[in-house]
C-alpha positions as CSV (number, residue, x, y, z in Angstrom):
1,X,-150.1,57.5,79.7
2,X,-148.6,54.2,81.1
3,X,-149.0,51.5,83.6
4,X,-147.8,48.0,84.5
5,X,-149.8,45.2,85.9
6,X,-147.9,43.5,88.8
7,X,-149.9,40.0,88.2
8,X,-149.2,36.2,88.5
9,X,-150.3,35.5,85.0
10,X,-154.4,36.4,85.7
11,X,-155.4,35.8,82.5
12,X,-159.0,37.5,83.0
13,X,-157.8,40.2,84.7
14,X,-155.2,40.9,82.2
15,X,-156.7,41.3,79.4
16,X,-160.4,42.7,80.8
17,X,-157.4,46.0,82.7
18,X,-155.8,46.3,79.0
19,X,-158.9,46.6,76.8
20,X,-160.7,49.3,79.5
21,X,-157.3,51.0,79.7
22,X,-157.4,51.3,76.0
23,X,-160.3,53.3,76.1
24,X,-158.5,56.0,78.7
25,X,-155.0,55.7,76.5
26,X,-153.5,54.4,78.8
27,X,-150.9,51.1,77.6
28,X,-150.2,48.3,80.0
29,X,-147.2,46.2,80.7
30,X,-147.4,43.2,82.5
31,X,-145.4,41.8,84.7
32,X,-145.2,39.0,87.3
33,X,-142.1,38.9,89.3
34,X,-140.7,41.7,91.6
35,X,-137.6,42.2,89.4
36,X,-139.3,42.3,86.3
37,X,-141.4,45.3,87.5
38,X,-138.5,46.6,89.5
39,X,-136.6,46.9,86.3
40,X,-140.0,48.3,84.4
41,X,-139.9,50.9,87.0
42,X,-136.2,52.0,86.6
43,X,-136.4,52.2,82.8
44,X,-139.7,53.7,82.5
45,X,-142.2,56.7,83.2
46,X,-145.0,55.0,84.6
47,X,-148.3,56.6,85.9
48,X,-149.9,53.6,87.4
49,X,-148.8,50.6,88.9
50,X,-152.0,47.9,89.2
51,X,-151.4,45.2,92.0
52,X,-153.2,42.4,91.5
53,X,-153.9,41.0,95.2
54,X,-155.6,38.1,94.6
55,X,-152.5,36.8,93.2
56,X,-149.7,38.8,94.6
57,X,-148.9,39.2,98.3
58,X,-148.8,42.7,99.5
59,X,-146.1,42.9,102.4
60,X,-144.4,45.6,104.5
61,X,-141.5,45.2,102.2
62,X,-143.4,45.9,98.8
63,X,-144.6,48.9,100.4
64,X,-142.1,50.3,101.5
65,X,-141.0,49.9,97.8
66,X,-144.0,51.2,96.1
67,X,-143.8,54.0,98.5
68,X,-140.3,55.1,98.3
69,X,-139.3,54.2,94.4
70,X,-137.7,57.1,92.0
71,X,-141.0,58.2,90.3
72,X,-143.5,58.0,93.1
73,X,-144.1,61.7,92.6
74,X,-145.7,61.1,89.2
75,X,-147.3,57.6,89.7
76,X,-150.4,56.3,91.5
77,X,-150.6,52.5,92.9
78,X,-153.8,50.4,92.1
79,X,-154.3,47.6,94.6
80,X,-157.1,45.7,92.6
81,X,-159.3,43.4,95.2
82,X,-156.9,45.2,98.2
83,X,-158.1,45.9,101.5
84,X,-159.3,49.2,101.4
85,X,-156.9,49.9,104.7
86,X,-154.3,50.6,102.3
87,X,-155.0,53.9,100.9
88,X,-154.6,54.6,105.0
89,X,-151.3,54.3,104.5
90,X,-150.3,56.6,101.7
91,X,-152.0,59.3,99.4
92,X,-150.8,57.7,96.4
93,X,-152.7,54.5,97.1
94,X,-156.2,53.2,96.1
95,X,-158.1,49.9,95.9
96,X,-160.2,48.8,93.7
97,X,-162.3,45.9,93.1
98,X,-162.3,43.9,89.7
99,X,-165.9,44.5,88.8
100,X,-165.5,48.4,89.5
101,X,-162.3,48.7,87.2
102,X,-164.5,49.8,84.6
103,X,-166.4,52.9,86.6
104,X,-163.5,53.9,88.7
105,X,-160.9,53.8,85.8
106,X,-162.3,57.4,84.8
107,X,-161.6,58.8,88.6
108,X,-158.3,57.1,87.9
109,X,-157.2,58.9,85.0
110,X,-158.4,61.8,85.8
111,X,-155.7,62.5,88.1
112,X,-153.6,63.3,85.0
113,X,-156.1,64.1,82.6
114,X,-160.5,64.3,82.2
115,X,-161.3,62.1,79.2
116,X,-164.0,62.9,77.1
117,X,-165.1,59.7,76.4
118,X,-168.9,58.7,76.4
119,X,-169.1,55.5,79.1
120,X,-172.3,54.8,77.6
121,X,-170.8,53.7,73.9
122,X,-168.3,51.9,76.1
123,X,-167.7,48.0,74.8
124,X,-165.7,45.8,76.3
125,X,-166.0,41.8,75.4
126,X,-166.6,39.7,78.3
127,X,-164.3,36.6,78.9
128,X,-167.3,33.9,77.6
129,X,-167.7,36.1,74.4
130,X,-164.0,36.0,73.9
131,X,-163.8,32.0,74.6
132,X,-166.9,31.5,72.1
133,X,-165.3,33.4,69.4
134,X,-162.1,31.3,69.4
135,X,-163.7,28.4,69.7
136,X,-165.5,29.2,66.6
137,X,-162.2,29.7,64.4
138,X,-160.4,26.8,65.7
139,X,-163.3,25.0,64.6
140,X,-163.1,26.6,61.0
141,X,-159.6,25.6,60.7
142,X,-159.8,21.9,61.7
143,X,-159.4,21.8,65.2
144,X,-162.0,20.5,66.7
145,X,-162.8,20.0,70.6
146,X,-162.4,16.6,70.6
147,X,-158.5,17.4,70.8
148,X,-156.6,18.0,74.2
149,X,-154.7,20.8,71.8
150,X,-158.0,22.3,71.4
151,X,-158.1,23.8,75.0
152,X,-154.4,24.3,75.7
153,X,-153.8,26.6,72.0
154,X,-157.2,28.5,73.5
155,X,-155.9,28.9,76.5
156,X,-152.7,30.7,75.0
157,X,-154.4,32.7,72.8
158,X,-156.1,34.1,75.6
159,X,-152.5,33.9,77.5
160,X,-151.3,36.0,74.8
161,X,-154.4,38.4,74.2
162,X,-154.2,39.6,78.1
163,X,-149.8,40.1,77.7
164,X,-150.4,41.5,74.8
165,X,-148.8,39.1,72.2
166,X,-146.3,35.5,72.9
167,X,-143.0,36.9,74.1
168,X,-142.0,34.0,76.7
169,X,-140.7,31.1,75.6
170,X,-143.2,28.6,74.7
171,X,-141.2,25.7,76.8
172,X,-139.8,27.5,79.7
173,X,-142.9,29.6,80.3
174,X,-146.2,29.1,78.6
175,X,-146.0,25.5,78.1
176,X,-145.3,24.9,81.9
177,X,-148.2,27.6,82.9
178,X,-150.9,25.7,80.7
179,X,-149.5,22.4,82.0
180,X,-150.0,23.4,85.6
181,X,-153.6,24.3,85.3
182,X,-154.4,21.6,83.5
183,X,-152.2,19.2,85.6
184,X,-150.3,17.3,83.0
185,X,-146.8,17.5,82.0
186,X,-145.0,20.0,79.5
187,X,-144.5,17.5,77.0
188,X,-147.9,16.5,77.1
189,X,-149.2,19.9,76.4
190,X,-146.7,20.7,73.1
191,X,-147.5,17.3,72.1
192,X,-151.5,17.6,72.0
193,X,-150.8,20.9,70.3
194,X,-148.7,19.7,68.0
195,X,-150.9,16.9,66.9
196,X,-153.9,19.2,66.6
197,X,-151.6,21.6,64.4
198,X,-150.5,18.7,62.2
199,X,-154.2,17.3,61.7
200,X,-155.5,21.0,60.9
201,X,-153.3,21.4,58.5
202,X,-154.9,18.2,56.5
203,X,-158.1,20.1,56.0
204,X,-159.8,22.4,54.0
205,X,-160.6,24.9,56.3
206,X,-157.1,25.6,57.5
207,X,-155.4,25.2,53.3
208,X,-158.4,28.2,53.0
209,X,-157.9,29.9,55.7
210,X,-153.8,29.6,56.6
211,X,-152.0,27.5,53.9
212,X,-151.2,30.5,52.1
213,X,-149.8,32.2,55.0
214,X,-148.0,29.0,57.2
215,X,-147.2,26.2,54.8
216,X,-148.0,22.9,55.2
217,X,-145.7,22.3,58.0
218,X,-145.8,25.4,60.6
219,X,-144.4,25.5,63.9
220,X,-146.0,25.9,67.1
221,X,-144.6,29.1,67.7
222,X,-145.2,30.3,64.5
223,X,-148.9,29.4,64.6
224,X,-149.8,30.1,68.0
225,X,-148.5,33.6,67.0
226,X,-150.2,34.3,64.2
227,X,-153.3,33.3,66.1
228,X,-152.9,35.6,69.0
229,X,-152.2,38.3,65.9
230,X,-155.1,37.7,64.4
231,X,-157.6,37.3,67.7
232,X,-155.4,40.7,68.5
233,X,-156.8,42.4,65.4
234,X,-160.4,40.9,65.5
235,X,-161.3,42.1,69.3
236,X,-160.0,44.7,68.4
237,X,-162.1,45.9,65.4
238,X,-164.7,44.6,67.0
239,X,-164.4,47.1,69.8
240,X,-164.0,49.9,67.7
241,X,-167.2,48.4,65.7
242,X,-169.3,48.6,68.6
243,X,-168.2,51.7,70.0
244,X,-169.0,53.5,66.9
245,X,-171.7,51.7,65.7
């Protein structure tokens, strides 16, 4: 099964709907503009559509859409944080609030299928674990947190664990996002990161850990990927750890 998150770039919510989907099998795209999920709609088989209200605006006219689009037959609409008024106003709506995403996603799913899975071996990592964990290996590898680059390269790897890997442009897209929230300028944010990069590379713990793998001279993009790789594969095993441990 398949769904695509209608979100303004909620980084929480992103990833916490992506690893609990995982769990169902269900595989998330986001998306935060109308045409982009417009276009995910009319290319696509999609059993569930997740609106994230407390970031998207849910008007007469996206109704109407929701309501009336090619695949509605085969697709139910998630209105996370909506007002529950709005299943009134069509059987293929519900609402959901985040901290019931986990509980409900069962009732969900089970419109297409009943999972067998065991909620109680259920693990999913909460966003202050997450943060710890990747504060800890930017530490390993010479980053430390006296460095503005510290907190904007954390924040994208977080950026890119809820999307599910880097595929906006750094300048037009990411860059500008992390620059917003931390109200400073674009070229403020890829310079800090790419002093902290540079300085990393000068010690031990990144020649250990990464020389081999990104030279002595890697990009930002190139880095910031294989980081988001790499927290993608850790959180992951660690998931699969715990649920079967």
């Amino acid at each position: 099964m398949s769904g695509v998150l209608y979100s303004k770039r909620n980084i929480e919510l992103g990833y916490t709907l992506k690893r609990i989907s995982r769990l169902f099998n269900i595989a998330i795209t986001n998306v935060d503009r109308m045409s982009m999920l417009v276009y995910c709609i009319e290319h696509g088989l999609y059993n569930f559509i997740f609106v994230d209200c407390s970031t998207i605006t849910v008007g007469d006219e996206f109704l109407e859409f929701v309501k009336t689009f090619r695949v509605r037959e085969v697709c139910r609409i998630i209105f996370i944080g909506g007002d529950k008024k709005l299943e009134e106003k069509s059987d293929k709506f519900r609402c959901v609030e985040p901290e019931e995403l986990m509980n409900k996603m069962s009732e969900i799913a089970n419109s297409f299928i009943c999972p067998t899975i065991d909620l109680e071996k259920q693990y999913v990592m909460s966003l202050s674990q997450i943060n710890e964990s990747i504060a800890s290996y930017l530490i390993k590898i010479g980053i430390t947190p006296k460095l503005l680059g510290f907190a904007y390269i954390k924040e994208i790897i977080l950026y890119g664990l809820a999307e599910g890997g880097l595929y906006y442009s750094l300048s037009k897209d990411i860059y500008p996002m992390v620059a917003s929230k931390n109200h400073t300028t674009v070229v403020n944010v890829e310079r800090n990161i790419r002093t902290a990069i540079n300085l990393a590379t000068k010690t031990n713990g990144y020649k250990q850990e990464l020389g081999h793998l990104l030279g002595d001279r890697p990009t930002n993009r190139s880095f910031l990927s294989y980081l988001v790789d790499k927290a993608q594969h850790f959180f992951d095993k660690k998931i699969y750890d715990e649920n079967i441990g």
